[in-house]
FITI-213004 format. One line per 2 residues: their letters; for each residue z, y, x of C-alpha. Coordinates in Angstrom, 1 decimal. Layout:
<rs>
A> Z:Y:X; ...
</rs>
This chain:
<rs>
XX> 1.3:-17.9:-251.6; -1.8:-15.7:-251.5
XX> -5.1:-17.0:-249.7; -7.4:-14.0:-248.3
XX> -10.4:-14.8:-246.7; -10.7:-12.3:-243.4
XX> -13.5:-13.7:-242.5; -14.1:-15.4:-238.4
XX> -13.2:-14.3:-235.6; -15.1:-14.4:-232.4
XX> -14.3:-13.8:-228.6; -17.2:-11.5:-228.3
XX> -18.7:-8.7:-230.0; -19.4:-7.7:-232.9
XX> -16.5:-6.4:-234.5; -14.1:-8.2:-236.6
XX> -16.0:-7.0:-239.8; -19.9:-7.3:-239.1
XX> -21.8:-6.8:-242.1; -25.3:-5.5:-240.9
XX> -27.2:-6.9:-244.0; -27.6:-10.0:-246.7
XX> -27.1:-12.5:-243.8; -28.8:-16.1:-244.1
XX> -26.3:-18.6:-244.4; -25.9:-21.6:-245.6
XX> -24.7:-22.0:-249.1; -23.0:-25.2:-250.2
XX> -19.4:-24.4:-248.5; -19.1:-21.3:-250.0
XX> -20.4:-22.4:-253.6; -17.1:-25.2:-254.0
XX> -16.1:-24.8:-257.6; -12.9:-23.5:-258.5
XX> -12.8:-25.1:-262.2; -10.0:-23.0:-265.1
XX> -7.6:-24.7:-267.1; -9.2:-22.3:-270.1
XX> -11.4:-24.9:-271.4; -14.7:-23.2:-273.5
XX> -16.3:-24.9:-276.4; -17.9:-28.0:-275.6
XX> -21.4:-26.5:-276.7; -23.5:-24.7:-274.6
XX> -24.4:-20.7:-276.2; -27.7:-20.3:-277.1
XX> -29.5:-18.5:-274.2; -33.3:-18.5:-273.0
XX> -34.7:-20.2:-270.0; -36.7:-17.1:-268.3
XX> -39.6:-17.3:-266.7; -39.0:-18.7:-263.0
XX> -41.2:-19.5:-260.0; -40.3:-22.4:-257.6
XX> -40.2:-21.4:-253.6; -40.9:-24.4:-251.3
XX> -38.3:-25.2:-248.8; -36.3:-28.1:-247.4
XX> -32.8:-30.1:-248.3; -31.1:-28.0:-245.0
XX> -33.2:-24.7:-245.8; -31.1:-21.6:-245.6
XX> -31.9:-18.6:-247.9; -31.2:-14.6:-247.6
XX> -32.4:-11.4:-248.7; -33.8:-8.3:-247.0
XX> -34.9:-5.3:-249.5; -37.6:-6.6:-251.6
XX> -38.4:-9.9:-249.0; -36.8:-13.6:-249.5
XX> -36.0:-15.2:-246.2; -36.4:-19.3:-246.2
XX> -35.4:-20.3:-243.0; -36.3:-24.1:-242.6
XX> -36.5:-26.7:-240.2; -39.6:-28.3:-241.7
XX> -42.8:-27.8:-243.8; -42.4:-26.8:-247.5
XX> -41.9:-29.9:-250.4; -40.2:-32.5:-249.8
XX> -43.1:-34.0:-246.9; -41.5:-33.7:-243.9
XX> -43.6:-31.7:-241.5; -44.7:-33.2:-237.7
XX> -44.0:-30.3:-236.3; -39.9:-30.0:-235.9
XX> -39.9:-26.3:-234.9; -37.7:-24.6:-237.1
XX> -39.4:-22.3:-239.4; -38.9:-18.8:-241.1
XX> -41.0:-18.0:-243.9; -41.2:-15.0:-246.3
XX> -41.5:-14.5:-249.5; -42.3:-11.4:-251.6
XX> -39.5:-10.4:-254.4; -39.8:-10.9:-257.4
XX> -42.7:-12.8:-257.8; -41.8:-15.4:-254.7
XX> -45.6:-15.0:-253.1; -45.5:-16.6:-249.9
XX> -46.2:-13.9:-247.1; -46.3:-15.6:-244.0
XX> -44.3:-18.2:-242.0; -43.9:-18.4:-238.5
XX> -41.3:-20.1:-235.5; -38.0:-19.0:-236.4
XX> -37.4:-17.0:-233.3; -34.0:-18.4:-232.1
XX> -32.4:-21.7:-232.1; -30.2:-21.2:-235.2
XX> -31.4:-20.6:-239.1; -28.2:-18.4:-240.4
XX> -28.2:-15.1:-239.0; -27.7:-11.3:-239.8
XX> -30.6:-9.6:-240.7; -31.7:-6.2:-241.9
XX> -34.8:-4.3:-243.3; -35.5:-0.9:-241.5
XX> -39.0:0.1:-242.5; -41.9:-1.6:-241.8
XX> -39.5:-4.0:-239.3; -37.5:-6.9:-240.2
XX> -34.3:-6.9:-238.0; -32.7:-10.0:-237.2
XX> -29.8:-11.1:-235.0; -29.7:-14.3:-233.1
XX> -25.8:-14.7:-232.1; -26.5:-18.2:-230.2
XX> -29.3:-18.2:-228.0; -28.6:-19.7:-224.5
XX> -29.1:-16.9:-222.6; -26.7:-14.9:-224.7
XX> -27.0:-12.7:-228.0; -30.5:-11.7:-229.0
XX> -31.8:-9.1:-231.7; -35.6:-9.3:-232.5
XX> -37.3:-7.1:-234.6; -40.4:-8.2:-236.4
XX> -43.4:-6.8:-238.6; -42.3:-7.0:-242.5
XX> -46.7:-7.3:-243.0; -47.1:-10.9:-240.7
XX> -44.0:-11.6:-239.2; -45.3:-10.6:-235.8
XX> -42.5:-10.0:-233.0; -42.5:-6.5:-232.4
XX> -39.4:-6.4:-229.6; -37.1:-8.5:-228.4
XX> -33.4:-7.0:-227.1; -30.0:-8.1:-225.5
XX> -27.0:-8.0:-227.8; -25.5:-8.5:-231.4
XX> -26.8:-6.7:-234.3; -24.0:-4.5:-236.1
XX> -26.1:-2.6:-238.5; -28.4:-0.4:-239.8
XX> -27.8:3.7:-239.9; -29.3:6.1:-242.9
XX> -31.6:7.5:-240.6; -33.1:4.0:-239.3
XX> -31.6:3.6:-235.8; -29.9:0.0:-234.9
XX> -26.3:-0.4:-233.7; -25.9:-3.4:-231.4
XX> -22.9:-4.8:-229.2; -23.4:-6.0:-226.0
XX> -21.7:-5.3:-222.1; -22.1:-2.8:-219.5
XX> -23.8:-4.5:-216.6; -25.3:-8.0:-216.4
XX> -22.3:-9.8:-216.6; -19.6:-10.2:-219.3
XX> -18.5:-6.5:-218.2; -17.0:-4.0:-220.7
XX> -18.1:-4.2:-224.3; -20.5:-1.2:-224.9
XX> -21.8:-0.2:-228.5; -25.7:1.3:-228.2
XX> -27.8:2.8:-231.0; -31.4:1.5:-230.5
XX> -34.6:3.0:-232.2; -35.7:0.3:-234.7
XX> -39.4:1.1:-234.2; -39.4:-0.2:-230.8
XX> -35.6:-1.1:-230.0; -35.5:1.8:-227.0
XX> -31.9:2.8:-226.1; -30.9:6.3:-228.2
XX> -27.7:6.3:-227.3; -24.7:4.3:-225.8
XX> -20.4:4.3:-225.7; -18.3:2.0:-223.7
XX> -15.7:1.0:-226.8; -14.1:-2.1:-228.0
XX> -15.2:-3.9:-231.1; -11.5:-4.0:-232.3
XX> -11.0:-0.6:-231.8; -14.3:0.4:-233.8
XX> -14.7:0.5:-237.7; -17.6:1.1:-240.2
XX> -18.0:2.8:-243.3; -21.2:1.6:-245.3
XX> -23.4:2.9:-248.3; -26.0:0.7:-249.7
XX> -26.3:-1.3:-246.5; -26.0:1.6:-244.0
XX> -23.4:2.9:-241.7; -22.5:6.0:-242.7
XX> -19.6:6.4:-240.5; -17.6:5.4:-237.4
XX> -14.2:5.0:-236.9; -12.7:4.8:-233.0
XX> -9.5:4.1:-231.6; -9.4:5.6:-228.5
XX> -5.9:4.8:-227.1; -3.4:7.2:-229.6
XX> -6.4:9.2:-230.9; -8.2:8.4:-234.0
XX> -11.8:10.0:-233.8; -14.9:9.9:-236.3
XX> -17.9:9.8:-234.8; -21.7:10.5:-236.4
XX> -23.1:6.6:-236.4; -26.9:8.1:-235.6
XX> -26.0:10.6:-232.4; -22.8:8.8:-231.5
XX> -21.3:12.7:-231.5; -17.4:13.4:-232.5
XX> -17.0:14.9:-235.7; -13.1:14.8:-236.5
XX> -10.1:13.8:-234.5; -6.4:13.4:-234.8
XX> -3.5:12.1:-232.4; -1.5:9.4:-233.4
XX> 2.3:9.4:-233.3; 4.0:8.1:-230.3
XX> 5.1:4.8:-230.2; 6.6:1.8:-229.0
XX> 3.4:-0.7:-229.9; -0.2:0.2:-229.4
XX> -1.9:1.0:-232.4; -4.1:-0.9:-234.1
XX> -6.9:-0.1:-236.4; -7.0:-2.3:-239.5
XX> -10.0:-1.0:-241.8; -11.5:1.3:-243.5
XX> -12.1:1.8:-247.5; -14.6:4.1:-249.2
XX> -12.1:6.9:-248.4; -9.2:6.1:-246.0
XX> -8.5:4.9:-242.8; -5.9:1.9:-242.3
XX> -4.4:2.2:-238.9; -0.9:0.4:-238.0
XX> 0.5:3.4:-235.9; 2.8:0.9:-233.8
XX> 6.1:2.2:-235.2; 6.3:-0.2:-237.7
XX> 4.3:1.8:-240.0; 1.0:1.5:-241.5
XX> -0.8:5.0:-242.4; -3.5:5.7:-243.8
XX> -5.9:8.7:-243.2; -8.6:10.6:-245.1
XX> -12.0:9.7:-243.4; -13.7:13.4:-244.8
XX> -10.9:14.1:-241.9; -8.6:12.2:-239.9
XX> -5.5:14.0:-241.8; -2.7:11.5:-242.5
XX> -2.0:10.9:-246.2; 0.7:8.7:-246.5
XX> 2.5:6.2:-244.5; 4.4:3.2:-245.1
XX> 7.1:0.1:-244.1; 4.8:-2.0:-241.9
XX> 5.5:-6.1:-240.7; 7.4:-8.0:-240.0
XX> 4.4:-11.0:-239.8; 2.6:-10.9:-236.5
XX> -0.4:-11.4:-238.1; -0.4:-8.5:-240.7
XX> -3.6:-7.1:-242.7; -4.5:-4.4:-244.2
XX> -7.8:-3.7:-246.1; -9.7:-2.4:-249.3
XX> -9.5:-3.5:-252.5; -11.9:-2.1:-255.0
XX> -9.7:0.8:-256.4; -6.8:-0.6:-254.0
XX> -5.6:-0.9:-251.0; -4.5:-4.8:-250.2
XX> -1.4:-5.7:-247.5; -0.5:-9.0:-246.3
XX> 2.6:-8.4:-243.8; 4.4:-11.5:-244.5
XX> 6.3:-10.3:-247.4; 6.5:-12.1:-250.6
XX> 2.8:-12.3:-252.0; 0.1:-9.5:-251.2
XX> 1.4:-6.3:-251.9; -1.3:-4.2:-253.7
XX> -1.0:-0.1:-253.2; -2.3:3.1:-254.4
XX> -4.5:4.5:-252.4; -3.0:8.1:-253.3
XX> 0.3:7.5:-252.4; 0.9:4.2:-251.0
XX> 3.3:3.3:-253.3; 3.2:-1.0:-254.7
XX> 1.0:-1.1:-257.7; 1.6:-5.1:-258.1
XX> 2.0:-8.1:-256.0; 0.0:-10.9:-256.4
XX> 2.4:-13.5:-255.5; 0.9:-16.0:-258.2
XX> -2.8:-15.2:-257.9; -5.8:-16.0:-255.5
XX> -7.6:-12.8:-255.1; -11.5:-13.6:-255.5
XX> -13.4:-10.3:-255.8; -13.1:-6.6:-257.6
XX> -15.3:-6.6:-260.7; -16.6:-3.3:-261.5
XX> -13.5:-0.6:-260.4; -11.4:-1.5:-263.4
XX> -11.3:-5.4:-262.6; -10.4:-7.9:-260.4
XX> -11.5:-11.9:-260.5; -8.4:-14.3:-259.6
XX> -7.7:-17.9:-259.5; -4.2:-19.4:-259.8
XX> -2.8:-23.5:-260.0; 0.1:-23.0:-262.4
XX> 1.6:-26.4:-261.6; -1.0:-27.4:-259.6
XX> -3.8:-29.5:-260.2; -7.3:-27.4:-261.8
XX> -7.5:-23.7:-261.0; -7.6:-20.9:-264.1
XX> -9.8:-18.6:-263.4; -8.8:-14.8:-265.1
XX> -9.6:-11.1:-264.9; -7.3:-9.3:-264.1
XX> -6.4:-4.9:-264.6; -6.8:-4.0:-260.9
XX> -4.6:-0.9:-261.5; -1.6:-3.1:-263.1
XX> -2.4:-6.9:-262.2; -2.0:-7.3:-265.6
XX> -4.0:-10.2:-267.0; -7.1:-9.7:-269.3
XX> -8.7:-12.3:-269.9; -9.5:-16.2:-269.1
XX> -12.7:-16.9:-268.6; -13.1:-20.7:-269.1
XX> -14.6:-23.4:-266.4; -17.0:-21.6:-264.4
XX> -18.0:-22.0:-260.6; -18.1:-18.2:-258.9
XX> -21.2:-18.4:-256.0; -21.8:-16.0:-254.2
XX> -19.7:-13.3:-255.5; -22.1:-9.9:-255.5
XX> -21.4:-7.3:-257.4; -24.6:-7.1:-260.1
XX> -24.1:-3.3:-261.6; -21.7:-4.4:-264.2
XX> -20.7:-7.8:-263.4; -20.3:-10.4:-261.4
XX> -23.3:-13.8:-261.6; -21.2:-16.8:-262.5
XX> -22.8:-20.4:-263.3; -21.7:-23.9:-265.3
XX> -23.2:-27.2:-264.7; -23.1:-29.0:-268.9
XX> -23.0:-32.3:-269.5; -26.7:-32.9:-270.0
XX> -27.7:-31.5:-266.4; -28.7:-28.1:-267.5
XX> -26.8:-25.1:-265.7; -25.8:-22.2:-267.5
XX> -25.9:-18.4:-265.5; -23.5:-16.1:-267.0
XX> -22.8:-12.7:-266.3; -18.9:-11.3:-266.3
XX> -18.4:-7.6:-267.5; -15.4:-5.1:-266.1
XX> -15.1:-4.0:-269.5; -13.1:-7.2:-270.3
XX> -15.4:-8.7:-272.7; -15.3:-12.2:-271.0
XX> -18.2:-14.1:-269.8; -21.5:-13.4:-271.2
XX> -24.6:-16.3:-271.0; -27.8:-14.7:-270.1
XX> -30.0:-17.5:-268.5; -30.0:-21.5:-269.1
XX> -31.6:-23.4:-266.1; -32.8:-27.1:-266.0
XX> -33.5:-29.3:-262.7; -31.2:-27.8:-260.9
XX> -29.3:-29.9:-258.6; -27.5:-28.3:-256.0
XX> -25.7:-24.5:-255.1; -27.1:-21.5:-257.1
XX> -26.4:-17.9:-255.9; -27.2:-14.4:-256.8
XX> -29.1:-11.1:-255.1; -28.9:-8.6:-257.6
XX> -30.8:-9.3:-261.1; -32.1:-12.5:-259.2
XX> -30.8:-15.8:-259.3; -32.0:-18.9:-256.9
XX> -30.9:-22.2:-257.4; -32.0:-25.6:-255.3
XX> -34.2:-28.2:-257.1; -34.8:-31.6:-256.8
XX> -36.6:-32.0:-253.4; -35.2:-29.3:-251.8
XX> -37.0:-26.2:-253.2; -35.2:-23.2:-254.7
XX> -35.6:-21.8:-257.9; -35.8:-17.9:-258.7
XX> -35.3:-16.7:-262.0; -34.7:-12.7:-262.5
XX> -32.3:-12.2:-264.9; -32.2:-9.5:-268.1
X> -29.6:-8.2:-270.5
</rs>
């Protein structure tokens, strides 16, 4: 049986894959080891401790990244003191050397939260408040509040403008989607859609594209104007469509025929369609340099994103993450019990390699690798980075004092110490 995580799913806007920035959240569920039945040497390699710098923070702190800004978002003072004051707390940090920038109240009622950098403005969205969805928008310089609007935030475009979801009206009304101007969050432009009918393509954190379903009509649209650029009719059928996803370069729609097409997104031009279902709960969605489908059939069926035609099917595997475009990481319980961890040829599914115990935390992609991490016997934690090239796991940091979840932002690595603090260590080689 294959696992896929699609994420939550809400009964309001935003769309079924938001992804507006690094979002804060918090870290130790996502971090639970998956430990390989490959076993390394029980010595640890010889690799150097780099220089690190120790950001203050508490036990229930969570932790994010907006361009060259780390985001603690805490309930109480810094250390391990608790502070008198129980407001909670968002303080920022400049990247790489961790100097403390300012900290002010934490303006919402939750600490894990989208957030973007546009400018001289840090965006952040506030899902929970009690009078509904908030975005806030607030001075990169001193953490001043800048403007405060209705809605959630759904990213970021290349020229700066803000999308948010919210409803027509004052009520729970019609979903709308709105560009706002991130400089002062004044309306640009707005379209009455629904988030399930409403797809993004992104480039290094901006929406570069959108994707609409409008009834049997697939249409891209310009993510900064809102204006159509392409369109194309969908065949007649008995179902409604449904829009699954979008990759780097195709659109994943299942055209209600039992079929599941997919169309070019330079232009909505159908490339090649195939045998779609019979599960009621059927996925479709990009992986790396395929295309993944989970239609209750036996195992995930992984295609070509030329043709369509079934690469492989992972019927044995856990799919974790493409590595590079060559590679994929996988987990599998051959007889249950301890997972092996491998990398696998994401053209073939052939295996590569097995990597040995090794906890994956946040998986993000770091140019040629993916950040993985070891707790030794002694306490100290080893940081490893894994190639596409299919060299295996290579050791580039060993940490001491930490105690809890580590995780990765491009070369950086934080990790929580004793007390609560993070460690942040930038990584070479």
């Amino acid at each position: 049986m294959t696992v896929i995580d699609l994420g939550e799913r809400r009964d309001v806007p935003p769309p079924v894959d938001p992804r507006p920035g690094r979002g804060v959240r918090r870290w130790a569920p996502a971090l639970v080891a998956l430990l390989c039945l490959l076993v390394p040497a029980a010595a640890a390699p010889r690799a150097a401790t780099p220089p690190g710098v120790v950001v203050p923070a508490r036990p229930d702190a969570d932790l994010a990244v907006a361009g060259d800004l780390l985001l603690v978002a805490d309930r109480a003072g810094p250390g391990a003191a608790p502070d008198p004051d129980p407001v909670r707390r968002l303080a920022a940090h400049q990247l790489p050397s961790g100097r403390p920038l300012w900290r002010i109240p934490l303006p919402g009622s939750v600490s894990t939260f989208p957030v973007v950098r546009v400018g001289d403005l840090l965006v952040l969205g506030m899902p929970e408040e009690p009078a509904g969805p908030q975005v806030v928008g607030l001075s990169v310089a001193d953490g001043a509040l800048r403007w405060r609007a209705a809605g959630h935030l759904d990213g970021a475009t290349p020229a700066g403008n803000l999308l948010l979801w919210g409803h027509a009206g004052a009520g729970p009304g019609q979903p709308v989607l709105r560009s706002v101007d991130a400089a002062d969050g004044a309306v640009r432009w707005t379209r009455r859609l629904s988030p399930t009918d409403v797809r993004r393509s992104t480039r290094d954190d901006r929406v570069t594209l959108l994707t609409v379903l409008a009834g049997r009509r697939l249409e891209l649209r310009d993510p900064d104007s809102g204006d159509l650029l392409h369109a194309a009719a969908l065949p007649a059928g008995v179902e409604p469509p449904e829009l699954l996803g979008v990759t780097h370069d195709l659109v994943l729609v299942s055209e209600g025929t039992g079929v599941l097409a997919a169309y070019d997104t330079a232009a909505p031009r159908r490339r090649w369609s195939v045998p779609w279902g019979p599960s009621a709960r059927a996925y479709a969605f990009g992986c790396g340099v395929v295309v993944c489908v989970e239609d209750g059939g036996a195992g995930l069926r992984l295609l070509d994103p030329a043709s369509g035609s079934v690469r492989w099917r992972a019927e044995d595997w856990h799919l974790l993450t493409p590595v590079g475009r060559r590679r994929m990481l996988a987990a599998g319980y051959p007889g249950g019990g301890v997972a092996e961890h491998v990398l696998l040829d994401a053209a073939t599914g052939r295996p590569v390699r097995g990597l040995g115990r090794w906890r994956a935390g946040q998986l993000t992609p770091v140019q040629d690798g993916v950040v993985l991490h070891r707790r030794q016997r002694d306490g100290r934690v080893l940081i490893a980075r894994l190639d596409d090239r299919g060299d295996g796991v290579r050791v580039v940091a060993v940490l001491r004092g930490v105690v809890g979840e580590c995780g990765s932002y491009g070369s950086l690595v934080a990790c929580r110490l004793e007390g609560g603090a993070f460690g942040l260590w930038e990584l070479s080689g």
